[in-house]
C-alpha positions in Angstrom: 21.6 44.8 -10.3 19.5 45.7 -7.1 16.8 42.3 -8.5 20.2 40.1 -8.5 21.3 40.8 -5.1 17.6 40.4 -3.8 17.6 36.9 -5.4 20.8 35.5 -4.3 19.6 36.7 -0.8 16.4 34.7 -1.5 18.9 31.8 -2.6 21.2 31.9 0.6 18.0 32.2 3.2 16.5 29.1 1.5 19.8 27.2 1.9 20.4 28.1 5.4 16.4 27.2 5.8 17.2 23.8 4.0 20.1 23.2 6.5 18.6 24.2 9.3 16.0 21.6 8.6 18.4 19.0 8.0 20.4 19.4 10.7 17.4 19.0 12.8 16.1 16.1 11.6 20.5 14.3 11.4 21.2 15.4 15.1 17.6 13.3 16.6 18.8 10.0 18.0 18.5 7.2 15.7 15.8 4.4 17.4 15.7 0.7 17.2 13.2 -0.6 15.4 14.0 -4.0 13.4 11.6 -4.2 10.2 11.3 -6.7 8.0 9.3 -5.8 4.9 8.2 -8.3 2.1 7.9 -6.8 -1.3 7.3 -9.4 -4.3 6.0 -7.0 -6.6 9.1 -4.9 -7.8 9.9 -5.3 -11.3 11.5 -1.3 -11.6 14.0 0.2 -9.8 11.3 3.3 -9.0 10.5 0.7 -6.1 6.9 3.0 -5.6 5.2 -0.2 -4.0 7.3 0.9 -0.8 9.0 3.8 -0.9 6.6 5.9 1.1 6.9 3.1 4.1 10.7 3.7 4.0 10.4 7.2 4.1 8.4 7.2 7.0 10.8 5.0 8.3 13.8 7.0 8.1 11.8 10.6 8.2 11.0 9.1 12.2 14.9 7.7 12.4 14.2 4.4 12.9 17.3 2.1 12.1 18.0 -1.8 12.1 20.0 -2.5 15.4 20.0 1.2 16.0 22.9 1.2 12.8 22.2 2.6 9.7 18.7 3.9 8.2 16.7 1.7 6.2 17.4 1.9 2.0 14.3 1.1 0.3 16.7 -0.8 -2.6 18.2 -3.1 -0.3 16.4 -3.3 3.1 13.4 -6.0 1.8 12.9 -9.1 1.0 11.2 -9.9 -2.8 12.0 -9.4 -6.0 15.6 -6.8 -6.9 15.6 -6.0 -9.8 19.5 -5.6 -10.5 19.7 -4.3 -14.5 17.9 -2.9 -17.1 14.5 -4.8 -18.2 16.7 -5.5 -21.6 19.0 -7.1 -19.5 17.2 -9.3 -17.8 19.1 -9.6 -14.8 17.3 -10.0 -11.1 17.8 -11.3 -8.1 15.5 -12.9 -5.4 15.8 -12.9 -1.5 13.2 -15.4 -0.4 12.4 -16.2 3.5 13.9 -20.1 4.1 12.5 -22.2 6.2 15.8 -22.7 8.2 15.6 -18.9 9.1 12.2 -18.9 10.3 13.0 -19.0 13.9 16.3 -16.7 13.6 13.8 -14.0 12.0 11.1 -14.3 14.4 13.8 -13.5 17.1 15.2 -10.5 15.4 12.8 -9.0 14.0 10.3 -7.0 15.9 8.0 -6.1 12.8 6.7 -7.5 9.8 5.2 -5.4 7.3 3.7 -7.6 3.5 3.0 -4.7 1.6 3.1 -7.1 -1.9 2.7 -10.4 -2.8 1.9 -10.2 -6.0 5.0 -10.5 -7.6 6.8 -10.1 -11.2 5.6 -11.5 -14.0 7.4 -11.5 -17.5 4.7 -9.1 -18.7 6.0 -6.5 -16.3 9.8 -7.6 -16.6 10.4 -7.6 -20.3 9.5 -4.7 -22.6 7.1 -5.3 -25.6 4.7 -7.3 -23.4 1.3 -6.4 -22.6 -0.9 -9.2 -21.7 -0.2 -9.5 -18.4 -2.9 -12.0 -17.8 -1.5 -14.6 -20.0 1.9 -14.0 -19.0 4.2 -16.3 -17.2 4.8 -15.8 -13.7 8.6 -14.9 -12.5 8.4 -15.1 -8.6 5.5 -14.0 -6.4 2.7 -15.3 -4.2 2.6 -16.0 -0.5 4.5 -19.2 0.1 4.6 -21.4 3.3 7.5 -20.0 4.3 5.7 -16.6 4.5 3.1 -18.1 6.4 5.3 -19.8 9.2 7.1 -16.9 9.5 3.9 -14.9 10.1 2.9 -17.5 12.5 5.9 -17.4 14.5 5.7 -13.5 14.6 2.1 -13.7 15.9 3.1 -15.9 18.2 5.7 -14.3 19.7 3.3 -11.0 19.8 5.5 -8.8 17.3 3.6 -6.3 14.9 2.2 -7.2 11.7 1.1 -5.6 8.9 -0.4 -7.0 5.7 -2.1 -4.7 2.7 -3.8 -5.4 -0.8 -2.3 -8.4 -2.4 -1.0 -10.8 0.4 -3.7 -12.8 -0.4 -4.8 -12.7 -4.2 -3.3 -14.9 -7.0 -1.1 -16.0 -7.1 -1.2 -17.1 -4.0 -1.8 -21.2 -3.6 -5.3 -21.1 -2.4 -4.4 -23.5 0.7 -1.7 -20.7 2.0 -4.4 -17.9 1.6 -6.9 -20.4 3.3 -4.2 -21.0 6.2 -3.4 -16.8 6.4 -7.0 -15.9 6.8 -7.5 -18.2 9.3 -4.3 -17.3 11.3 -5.7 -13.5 11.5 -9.4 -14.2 11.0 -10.2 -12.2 8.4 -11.2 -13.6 4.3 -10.4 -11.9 0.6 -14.2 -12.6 -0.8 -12.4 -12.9 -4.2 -13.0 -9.4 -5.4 -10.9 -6.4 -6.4 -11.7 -3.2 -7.2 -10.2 -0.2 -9.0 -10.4 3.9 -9.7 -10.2 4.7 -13.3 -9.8 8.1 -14.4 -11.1 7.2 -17.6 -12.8 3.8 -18.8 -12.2 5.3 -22.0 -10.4 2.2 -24.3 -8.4 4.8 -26.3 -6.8 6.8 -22.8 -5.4 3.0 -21.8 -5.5 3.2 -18.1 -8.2 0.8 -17.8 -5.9 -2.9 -18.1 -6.6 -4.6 -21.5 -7.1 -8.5 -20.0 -9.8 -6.6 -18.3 -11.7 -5.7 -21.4 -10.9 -9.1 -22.8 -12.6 -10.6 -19.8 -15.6 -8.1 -19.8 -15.9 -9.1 -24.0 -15.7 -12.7 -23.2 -18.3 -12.6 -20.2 -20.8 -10.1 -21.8 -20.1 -11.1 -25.4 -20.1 -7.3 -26.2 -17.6 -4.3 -27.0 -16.7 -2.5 -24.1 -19.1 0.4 -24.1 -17.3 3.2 -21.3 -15.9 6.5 -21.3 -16.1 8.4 -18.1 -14.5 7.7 -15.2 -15.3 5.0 -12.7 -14.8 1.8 -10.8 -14.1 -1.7 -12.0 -14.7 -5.0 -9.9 -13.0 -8.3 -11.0 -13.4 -11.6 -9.4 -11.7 -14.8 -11.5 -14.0 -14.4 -15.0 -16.3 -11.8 -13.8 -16.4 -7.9 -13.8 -18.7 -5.1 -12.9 -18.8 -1.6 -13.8 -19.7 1.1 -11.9 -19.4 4.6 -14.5 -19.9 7.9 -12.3 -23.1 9.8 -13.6 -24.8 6.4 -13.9 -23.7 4.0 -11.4 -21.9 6.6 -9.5 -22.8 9.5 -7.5 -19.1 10.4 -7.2 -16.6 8.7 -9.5 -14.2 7.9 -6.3 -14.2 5.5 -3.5 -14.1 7.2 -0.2 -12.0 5.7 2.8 -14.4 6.2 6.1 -12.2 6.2 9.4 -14.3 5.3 12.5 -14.0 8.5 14.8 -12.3 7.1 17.8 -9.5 6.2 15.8 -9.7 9.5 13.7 -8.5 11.0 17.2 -6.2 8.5 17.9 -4.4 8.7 14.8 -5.0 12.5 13.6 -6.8 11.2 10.4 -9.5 12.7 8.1 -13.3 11.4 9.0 -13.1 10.9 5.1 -10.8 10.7 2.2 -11.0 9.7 -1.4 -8.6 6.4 -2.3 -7.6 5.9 -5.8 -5.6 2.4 -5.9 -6.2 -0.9 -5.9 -8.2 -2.5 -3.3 -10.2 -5.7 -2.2 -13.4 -6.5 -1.0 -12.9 -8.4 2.4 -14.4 -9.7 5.7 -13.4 -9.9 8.8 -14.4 -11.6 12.4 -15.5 -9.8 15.5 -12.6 -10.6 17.2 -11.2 -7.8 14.8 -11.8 -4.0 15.1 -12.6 -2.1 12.0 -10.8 1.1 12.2 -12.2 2.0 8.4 -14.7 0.9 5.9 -13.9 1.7 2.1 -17.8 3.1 0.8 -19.0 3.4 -2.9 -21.0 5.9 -3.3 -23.4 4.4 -5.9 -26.3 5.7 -7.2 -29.8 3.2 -6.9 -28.7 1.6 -10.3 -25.1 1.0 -9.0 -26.2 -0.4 -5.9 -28.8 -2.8 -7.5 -25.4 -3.9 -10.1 -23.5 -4.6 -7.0 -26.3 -6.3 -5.3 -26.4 -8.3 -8.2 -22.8 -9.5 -8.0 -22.9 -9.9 -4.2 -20.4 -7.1 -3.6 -21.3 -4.7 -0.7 -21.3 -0.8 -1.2 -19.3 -0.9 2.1 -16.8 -3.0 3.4 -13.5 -3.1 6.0 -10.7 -0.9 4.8 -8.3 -1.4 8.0 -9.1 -4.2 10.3 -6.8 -4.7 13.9 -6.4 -7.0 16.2 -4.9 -5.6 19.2 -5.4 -7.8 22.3 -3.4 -11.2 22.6 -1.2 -10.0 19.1 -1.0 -7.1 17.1 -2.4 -7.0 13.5 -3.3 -4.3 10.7 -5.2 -5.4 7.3 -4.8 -2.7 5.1 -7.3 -3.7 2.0 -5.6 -0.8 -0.5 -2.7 -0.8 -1.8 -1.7 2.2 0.3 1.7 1.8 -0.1 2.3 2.8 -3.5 2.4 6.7 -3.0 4.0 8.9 -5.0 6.2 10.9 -2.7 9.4 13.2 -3.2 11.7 10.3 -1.2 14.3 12.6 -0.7 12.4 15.1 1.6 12.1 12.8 4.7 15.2 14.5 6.4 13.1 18.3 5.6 9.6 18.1 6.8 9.7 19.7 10.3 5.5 19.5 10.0 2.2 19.2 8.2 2.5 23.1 7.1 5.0 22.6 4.8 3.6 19.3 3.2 0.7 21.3 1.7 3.7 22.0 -1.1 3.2 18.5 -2.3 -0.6 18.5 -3.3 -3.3 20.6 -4.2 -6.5 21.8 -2.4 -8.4 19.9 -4.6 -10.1 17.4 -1.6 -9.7 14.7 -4.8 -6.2 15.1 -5.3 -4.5 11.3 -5.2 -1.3 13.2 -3.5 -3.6 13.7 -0.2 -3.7 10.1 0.8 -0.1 9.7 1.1 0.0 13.2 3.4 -2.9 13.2 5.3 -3.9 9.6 5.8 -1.1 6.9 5.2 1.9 9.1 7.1 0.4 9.7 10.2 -1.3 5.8 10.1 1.6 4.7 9.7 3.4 6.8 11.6 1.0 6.0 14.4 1.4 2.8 14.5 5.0 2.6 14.3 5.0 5.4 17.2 3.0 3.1 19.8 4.4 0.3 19.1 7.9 1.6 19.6 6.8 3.3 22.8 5.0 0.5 24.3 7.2 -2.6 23.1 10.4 -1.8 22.8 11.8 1.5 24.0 12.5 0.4 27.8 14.6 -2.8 25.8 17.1 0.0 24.4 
């Protein structure tokens, strides 16, 4: 009896906790912030390529026209997924080029977390061979690009990640992008692998086709590691061989490790490319692989550097980030935006383990992100409200 009454104590402070916490964050004024994000890639109705931005987003209380929060199933523009994969029902909201300048004038950001897009591999079960699949919808289109023109132009925020420029984007649009921002997608892309193992399956099987075609050779890896692609060719980098540490590490250049509360290093575990970028860009990050002599000599070899810019901005005459992960696909509880008072209580999401995936969502992407949104609020358009 006594243990029953101490737990439905336990149970009544934790509610009251919960509400107090809620209350909190409902009763903060709700702040302006127009957002237009571009998501191609979002063939389930998980939606993890952007969650995490909304939840930032809405965990800060910024709202469209200072109206209602942002919803991370309707509030983009890309690929809706409307039914079931075995129904094959979608929907697409594509940027026109009669609403160009209407948008540019509305909207005070723009955020291309995913170009990528759907392809029937990804849409309809039983499919597998994604790289001989047919493409639904995806790829930066001229639209896109006058659109990102006319923001840059009119000196609103950008933001840009991973796959805004890789296929299938038409080679003349990337050529066009890079130029507007000056910054170029050397044509390689890289990935963490737990295991390189064939029979665990994380490692994508048109990648072993193109590693069997190219080397003329069974795949030969098990541990874990990093893969390079670029078209027809792949290098791979196993840890204990190539590798001093199986994980690429995200280096943040110290001024802005102040400026935006962030780790002097952190491991990333998604996709990413190799880039390069102009002077008239800062790099606020390299992404470094840690390779051992043979791994450097391998990447040598292919012309891929062992560092390379992570997060590139432009902050003078317009403002631009590059982000060169795909940092947006985080695995976060969505619901607790509206009950995380601080970074105490985040520590309940992820382990101590410095190699824990989970970390890069709480202690590097939020408060980047949050950062960034922050300033630009403060400095662009909180005297407009």
């Amino acid at each position: 009896m006594k243990s029953s009454r101490i737990l439905i104590i336990c149970l009544i402070l934790v509610s009251l906790a919960v509400a107090t916490l809620f209350i909190s964050w409902l009763v903060q004024d709700k702040r302006k912030m127009n957002i237009l994000v571009l998501n191609k890639t979002v063939p389930h109705k998980n939606l993890n390529e952007h969650e995490s931005f909304f939840w930032i987003l809405n965990k800060n209380r910024f709202a469209f026209n200072n109206r209602e929060l942002y919803k991370p199933d309707k509030d983009y523009y890309g690929f809706f997924p409307l039914k079931t994969k075995d129904e094959k029902e979608y929907y697409i909201k594509s940027i026109r080029l009669t609403d160009i300048d209407s948008l540019a004038q509305t909207y005070d950001a723009m955020y291309c977390i995913d170009a990528y897009g759907v392809f029937y591999a990804d849409w309809y079960r039983g499919l597998s061979d994604s790289d001989n699949s047919t493409l639904i919808y995806g790829g930066l289109n001229q639209n896109d690009y006058y659109l990102l023109k006319e923001m840059k132009e009119a000196g609103k925020l950008i933001m840009a990640e991973y796959h805004t420029l890789g296929q299938p984007t038409n080679p003349l649009i990337r050529y066009k992008t890079q130029d507007l921002f000056d910054f170029s997608w050397t044509g390689w892309t890289g990935r963490y692998f737990k295991s390189l193992d064939i029979k665990d399956g994380e490692v994508p099987q048109w990648i072993i086709n193109k590693f069997t075609a190219m080397y003329n050779k069974k795949w030969p890896y098990k541990n874990e590691g990093i893969v390079f692609y670029n078209n027809n060719r792949i290098v791979v980098l196993e840890n204990g061989i190539h590798l001093n540490s199986p994980f690429p590490v995200v280096e943040t250049n110290l001024e802005y490790q102040s400026e935006y509360n962030l780790p002097s290093k952190i491991p990333f575990t998604g996709w990413f490319n190799v880039i390069e970028s102009s002077e008239v860009n800062q790099t606020m990050a390299k992404l470094n692989i840690p390779t051992t002599d043979a791994g450097e000599k391998a990447l040598f070899k292919a012309g891929i550097p062992v560092n390379f810019p992570f997060i590139i901005q432009h902050s003078m005459d317009y403002l631009f980030y590059y982000f060169a992960g795909d940092i947006s696909e985080n695995d976060v509880p969505y619901f607790t935006f509206a009950f995380m008072p601080n970074e105490k209580l985040q520590r309940i999401f992820y382990s101590r383990d410095e190699n824990d995936p989970k970390r890069f969502f709480w202690e590097y992407y939020k408060p980047l992100i949050t950062g960034v949104l922050e300033d630009y609020y403060k400095f662009n358009l909180q005297s407009k409200e």
